[in-house]
C-alpha positions in Angstrom: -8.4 -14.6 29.6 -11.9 -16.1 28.2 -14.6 -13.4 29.2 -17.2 -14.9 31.9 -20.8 -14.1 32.3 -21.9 -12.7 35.4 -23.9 -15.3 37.0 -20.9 -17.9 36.2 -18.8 -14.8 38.5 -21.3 -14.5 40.7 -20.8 -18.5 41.5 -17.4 -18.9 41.8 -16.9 -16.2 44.1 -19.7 -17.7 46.3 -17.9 -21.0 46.2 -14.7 -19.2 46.5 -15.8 -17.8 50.4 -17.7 -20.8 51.3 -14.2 -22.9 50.5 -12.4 -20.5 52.6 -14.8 -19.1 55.5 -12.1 -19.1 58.1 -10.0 -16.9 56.3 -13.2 -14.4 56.0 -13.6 -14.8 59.7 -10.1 -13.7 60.2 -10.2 -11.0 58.1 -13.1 -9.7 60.2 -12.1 -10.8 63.3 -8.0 -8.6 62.8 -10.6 -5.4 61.1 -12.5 -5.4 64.4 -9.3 -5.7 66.4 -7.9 -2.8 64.4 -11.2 -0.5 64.6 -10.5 -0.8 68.2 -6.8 -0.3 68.3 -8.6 3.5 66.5 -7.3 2.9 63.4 -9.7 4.6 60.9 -12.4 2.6 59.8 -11.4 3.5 55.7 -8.3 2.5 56.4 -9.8 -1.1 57.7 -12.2 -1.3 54.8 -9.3 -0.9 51.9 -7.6 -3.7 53.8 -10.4 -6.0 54.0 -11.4 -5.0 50.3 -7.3 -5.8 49.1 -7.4 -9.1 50.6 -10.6 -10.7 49.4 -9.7 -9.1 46.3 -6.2 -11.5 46.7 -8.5 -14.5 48.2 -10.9 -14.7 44.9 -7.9 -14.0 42.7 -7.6 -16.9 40.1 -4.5 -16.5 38.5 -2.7 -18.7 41.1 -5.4 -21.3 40.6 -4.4 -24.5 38.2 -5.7 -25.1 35.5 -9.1 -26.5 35.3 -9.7 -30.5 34.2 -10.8 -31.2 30.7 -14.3 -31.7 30.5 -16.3 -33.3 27.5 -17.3 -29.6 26.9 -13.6 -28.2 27.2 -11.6 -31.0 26.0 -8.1 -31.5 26.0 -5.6 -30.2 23.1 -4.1 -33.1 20.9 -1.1 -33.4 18.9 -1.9 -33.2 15.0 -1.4 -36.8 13.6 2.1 -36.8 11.7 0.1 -37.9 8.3 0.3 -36.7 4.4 -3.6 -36.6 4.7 -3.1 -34.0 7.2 -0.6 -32.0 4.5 -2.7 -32.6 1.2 -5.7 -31.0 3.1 -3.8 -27.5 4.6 -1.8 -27.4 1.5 -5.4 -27.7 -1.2 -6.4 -24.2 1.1 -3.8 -22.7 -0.6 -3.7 -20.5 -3.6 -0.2 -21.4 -4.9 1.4 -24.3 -6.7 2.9 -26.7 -3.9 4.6 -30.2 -4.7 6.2 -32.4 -2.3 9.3 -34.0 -2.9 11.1 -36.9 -0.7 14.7 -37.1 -0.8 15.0 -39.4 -3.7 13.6 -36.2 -6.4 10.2 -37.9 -6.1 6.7 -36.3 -6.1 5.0 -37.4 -3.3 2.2 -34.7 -3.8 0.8 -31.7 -5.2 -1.6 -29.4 -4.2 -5.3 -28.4 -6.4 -3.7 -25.5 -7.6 -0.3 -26.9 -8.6 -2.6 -29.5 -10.5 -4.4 -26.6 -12.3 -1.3 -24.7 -13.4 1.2 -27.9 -14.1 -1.4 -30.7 -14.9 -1.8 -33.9 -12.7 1.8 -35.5 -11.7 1.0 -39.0 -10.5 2.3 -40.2 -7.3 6.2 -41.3 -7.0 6.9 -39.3 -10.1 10.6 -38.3 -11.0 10.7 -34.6 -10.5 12.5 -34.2 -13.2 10.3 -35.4 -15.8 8.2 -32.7 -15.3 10.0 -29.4 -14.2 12.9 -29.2 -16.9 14.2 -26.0 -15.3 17.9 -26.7 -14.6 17.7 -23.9 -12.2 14.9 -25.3 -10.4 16.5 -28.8 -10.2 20.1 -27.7 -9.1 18.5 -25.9 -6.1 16.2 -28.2 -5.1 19.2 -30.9 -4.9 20.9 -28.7 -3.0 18.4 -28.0 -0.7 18.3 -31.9 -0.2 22.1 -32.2 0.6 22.3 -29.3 2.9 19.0 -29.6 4.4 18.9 -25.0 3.9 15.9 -23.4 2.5 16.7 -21.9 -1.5 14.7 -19.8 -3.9 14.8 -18.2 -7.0 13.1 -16.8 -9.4 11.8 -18.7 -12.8 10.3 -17.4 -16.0 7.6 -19.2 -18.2 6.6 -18.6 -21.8 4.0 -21.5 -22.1 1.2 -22.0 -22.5 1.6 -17.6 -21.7 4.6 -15.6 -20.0 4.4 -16.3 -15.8 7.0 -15.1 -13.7 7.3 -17.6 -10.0 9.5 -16.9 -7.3 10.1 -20.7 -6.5 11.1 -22.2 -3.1 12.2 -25.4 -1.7 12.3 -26.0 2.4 12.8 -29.2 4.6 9.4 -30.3 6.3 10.8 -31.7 9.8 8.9 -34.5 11.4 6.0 -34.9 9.2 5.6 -38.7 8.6 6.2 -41.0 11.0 8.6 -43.1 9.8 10.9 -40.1 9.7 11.2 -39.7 6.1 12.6 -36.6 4.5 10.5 -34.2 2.5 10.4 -31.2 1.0 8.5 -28.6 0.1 8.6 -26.4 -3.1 6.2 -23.4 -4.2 6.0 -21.3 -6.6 4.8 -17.8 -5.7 3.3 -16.1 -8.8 4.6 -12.5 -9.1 3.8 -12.4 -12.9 1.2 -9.5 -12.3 3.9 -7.2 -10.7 6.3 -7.9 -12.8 3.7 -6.7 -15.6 2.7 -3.8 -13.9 6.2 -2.7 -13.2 7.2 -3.1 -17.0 3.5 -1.1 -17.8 5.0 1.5 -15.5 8.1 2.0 -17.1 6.9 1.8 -21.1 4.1 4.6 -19.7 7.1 7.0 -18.5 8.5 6.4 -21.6 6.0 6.8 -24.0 4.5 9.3 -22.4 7.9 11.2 -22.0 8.6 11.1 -25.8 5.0 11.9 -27.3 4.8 14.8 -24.4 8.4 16.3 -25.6 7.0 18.1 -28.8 3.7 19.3 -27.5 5.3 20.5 -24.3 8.0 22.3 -26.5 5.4 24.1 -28.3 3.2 25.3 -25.4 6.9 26.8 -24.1 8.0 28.8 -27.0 4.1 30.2 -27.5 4.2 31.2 -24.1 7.4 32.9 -24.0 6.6 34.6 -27.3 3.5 35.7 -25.6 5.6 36.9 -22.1 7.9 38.8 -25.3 7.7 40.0 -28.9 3.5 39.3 -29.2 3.0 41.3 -25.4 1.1 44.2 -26.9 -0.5 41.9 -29.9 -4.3 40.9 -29.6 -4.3 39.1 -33.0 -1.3 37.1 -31.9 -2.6 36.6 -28.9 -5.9 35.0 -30.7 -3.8 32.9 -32.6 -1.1 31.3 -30.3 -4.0 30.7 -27.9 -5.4 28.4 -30.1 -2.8 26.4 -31.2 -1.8 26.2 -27.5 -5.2 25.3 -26.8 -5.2 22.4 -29.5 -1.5 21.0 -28.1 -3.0 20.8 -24.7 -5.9 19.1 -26.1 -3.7 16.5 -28.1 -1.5 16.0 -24.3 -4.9 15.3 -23.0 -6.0 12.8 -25.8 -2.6 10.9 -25.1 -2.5 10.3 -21.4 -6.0 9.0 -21.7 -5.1 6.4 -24.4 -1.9 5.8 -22.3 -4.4 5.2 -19.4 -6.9 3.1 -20.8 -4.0 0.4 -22.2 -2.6 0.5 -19.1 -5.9 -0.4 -17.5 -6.7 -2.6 -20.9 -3.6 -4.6 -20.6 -3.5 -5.6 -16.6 -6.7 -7.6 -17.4 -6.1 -9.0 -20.7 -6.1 -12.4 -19.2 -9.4 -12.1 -17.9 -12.1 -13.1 -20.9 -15.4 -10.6 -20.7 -18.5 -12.6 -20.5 -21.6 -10.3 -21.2 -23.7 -11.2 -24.2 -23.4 -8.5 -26.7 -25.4 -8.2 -30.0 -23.6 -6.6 -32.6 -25.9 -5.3 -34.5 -27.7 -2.7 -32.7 -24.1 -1.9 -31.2 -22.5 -1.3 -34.5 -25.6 1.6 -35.1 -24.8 3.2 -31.9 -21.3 3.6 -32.9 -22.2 5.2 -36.4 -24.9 7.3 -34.5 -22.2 9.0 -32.2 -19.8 9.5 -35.4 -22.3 10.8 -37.8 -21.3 14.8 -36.8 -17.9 14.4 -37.8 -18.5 11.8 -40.5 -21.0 15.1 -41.7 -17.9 17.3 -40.6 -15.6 15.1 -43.1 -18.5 14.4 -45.9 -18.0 11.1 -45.3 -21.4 9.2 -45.8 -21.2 5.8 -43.2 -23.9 2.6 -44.7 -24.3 -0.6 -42.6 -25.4 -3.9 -43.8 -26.3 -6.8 -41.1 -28.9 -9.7 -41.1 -31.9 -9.6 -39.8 -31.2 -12.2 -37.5 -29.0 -11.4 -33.8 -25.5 -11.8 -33.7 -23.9 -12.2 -30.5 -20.4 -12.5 -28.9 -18.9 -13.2 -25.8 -17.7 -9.8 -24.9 -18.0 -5.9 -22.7 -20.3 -3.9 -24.8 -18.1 -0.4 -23.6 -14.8 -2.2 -24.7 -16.2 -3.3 -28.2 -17.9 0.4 -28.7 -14.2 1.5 -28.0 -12.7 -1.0 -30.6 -15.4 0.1 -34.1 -15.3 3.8 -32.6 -11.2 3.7 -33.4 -11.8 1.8 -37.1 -14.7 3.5 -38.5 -13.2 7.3 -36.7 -9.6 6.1 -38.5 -11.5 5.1 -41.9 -13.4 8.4 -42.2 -10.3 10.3 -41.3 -7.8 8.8 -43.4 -9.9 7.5 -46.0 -11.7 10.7 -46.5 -11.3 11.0 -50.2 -13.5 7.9 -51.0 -16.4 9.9 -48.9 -17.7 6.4 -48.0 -17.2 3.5 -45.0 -18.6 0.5 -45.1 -19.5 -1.3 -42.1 -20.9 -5.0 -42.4 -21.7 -7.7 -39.8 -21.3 -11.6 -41.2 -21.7 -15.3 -39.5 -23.3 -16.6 -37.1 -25.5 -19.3 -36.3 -23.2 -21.6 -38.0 -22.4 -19.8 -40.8 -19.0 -19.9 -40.2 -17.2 -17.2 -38.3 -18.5 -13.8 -36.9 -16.4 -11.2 -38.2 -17.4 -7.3 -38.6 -15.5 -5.2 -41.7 -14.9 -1.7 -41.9 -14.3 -0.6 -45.8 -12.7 2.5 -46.9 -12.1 4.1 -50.2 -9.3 6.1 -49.4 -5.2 6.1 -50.6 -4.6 2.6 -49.0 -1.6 1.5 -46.4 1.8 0.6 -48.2 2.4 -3.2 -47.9 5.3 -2.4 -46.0 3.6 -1.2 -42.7 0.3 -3.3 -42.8 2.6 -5.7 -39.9 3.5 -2.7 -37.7 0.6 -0.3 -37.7 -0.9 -1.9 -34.4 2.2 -0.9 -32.8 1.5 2.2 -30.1 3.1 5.3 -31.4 3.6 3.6 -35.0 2.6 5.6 -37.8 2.4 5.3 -41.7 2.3 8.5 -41.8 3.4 10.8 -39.4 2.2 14.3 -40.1 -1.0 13.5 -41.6 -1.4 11.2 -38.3 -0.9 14.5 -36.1 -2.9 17.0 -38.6 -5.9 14.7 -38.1 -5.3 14.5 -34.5 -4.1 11.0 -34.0 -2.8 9.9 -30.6 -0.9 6.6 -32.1 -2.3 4.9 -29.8 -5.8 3.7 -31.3 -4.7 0.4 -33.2 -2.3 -0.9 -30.1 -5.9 -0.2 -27.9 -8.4 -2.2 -30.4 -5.3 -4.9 -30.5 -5.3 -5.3 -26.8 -9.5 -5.3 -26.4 -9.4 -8.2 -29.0 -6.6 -10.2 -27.4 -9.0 -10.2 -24.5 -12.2 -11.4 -26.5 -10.4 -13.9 -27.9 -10.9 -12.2 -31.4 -8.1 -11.1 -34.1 -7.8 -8.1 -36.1 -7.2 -8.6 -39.9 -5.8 -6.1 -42.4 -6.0 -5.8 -46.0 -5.0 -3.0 -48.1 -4.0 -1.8 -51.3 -2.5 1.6 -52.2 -5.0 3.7 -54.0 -8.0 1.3 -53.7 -8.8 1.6 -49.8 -8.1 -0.5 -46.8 -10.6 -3.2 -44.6 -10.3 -3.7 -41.2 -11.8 -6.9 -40.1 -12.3 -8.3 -36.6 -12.7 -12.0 -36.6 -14.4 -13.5 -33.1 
């Protein structure tokens, strides 16, 4: 029941008693009657009190007339207009189809992800899905509501749950139509798959450093109980393993987190330049440590990209950390920062001097877990995971990584925006 204000109660229930003033009079008339009869006069007042309450009761009342104020409820108009407009609030791909396999309609959104399908338009020629068509016909025959689920691979991988109903006495000349969506569940499907390749991944690289931390801790518990020196010593190998555990679920974590929005292009203005000297400031202790020396070489002029200033830190951190590491016996990485302003393509290269990557892995080592070189990769405390992270952050700036190397004459890393 609508709320009312107190002055619209206060009014009713005046008119209410002025309406009905011989019932009042009654009501007094039979409590003075029973006052005298010695019935107790609470006893008279919770009767006289229960039956105005049932005399101003409204619920027995009908309904009041539409006014100009409070009109009248009407029908919605059986009209397509009526179905373009509900269906254009929606947020997933709808089309219309009569019972001859036309498209009668489509919705904004279905128009953004399919492209405009004109009027009258054989369903067919645009949705080649035999699945999709077989169940659409049979909705039609049988008149039952079908579904299923559809995978895409252009223009990118999209995963619908598409389904078809009857729309009952839409149009009034009682034509049939039907209505198919498409639910995208791509983004679940992707996170469920991101779930699984983290258990396993993380299962696999998490074996050998867990097996290690184990048999110093039982050695510890055993032979070494009474040792100080071994105790100094298994301490901090344990202490580097947990360290390496704790490098790897990070770098698990941030391609988890790098991959659910690789769709989503950053849009920040980032200049390069003073970017690219932040990220050899913060690697000059251990390019010292390593007796590496870095040297940059920009223009003068800004640079900018389209891009998120944290992820593109992340992205030259991994190259120029991997080309002091493993390119350590040249003692020098060049960085330099080319294009712009029309002069053809901005692109950022990280030289090293070092042994060179066999021609044979240049394809694979963006792969997580993927290494040329497996013990070196773990002596220098790689997780296997830094080239699959700056692969990802470029996919989403639109930008590609390119790789040329020769063995015993260095490698460059180039990223290309």
């Amino acid at each position: 029941m609508l709320l009312q204000t107190p002055r619209l109660i206060a009014k009713r229930t005046i008119d209410t008693l002025r309406d009905r003033y011989w019932v009042v009079l009654l009501s007094l008339f039979i409590g003075a009657a029973l006052i005298a009869a010695g019935v107790h006069l609470m006893a008279v007042i919770f009767f006289w009190l229960v039956l105005m309450i049932a005399l101003l009761n409204p619920r027995g009342e009908a309904p009041a007339p539409a006014t100009a104020a409070h009109p009248a409820a009407t029908p919605l108009t059986p009209d397509l207009s009526v179905l373009v407009a509900a269906f254009n609030a929606l947020d997933m791909p709808i089309l219309v189809i009569s019972a001859d396999e036309t498209v009668r309609l489509q919705n904004e959104t279905a128009e953004k992800a399919f492209g405009a399908i004109p009027a009258n338009t054989d369903l067919s020629a645009r949705v080649r899905s035999p699945g999709i068509l077989d169940m659409v016909r049979e909705t039609i025959a049988t008149g039952k509501p079908n579904q299923i689920e559809h995978s895409e691979r252009l223009p990118s991988d999209a995963v619908y749950i598409v389904r078809i109903a009857a729309a009952d006495n839409v149009t009034e000349t009682g034509e049939r139509l039907f209505v198919l969506s498409f639910r995208d569940i791509s983004q679940a499907r992707r996170i469920d798959r991101m779930r699984s390749d983290f258990v396993a991944n993380a299962s696999h690289e998490l074996r050998t450093p867990l097996a290690s931390l184990r048999g110093f801790i039982e050695t510890l518990q055993g032979p070494a109980r009474g040792d100080p020196k071994a105790h100094e010593r298994f301490l901090g190998i344990m202490h580097e393993q947990a360290t390496r555990m704790s490098r790897l679920v990070d770098d698990l974590l941030s391609l988890s987190r790098l991959e659910l929005k690789s769709h989503i292009a950053p849009d920040e203005t980032i200049d390069l330049a003073p970017l690219l000297g932040h990220v050899r400031d913060s690697l000059a202790p251990l390019a010292q440590e390593l007796n590496v020396d870095i040297s940059l070489d920009f223009p003068t002029k800004a640079v900018t990209v389209r891009g998120d200033r944290d992820e593109l830190i992340e992205v030259f951190e991994n190259l120029i950390e991997n080309a002091c590491k493993y390119g350590q016996e040249g003692k020098k990485v060049e960085v330099r920062l080319t294009g712009g302003d029309g002069d053809g393509p901005i692109e950022v290269s990280v030289r090293d001097h070092g042994p060179g990557i066999p021609a044979e892995h240049v394809p694979r080592i963006t792969e997580r877990f993927y290494r040329v070189n497996v013990e070196a990769s773990r002596t220098k405390k790689g997780t296997g995971l830094g080239l699959a992270i700056v692969k990802h952050i470029l996919t989403r700036h639109r930008a590609r990584l390119i790789v040329q190397s020769e063995v015993g004459k260095g490698t460059v890393f180039t990223v290309r925006f």
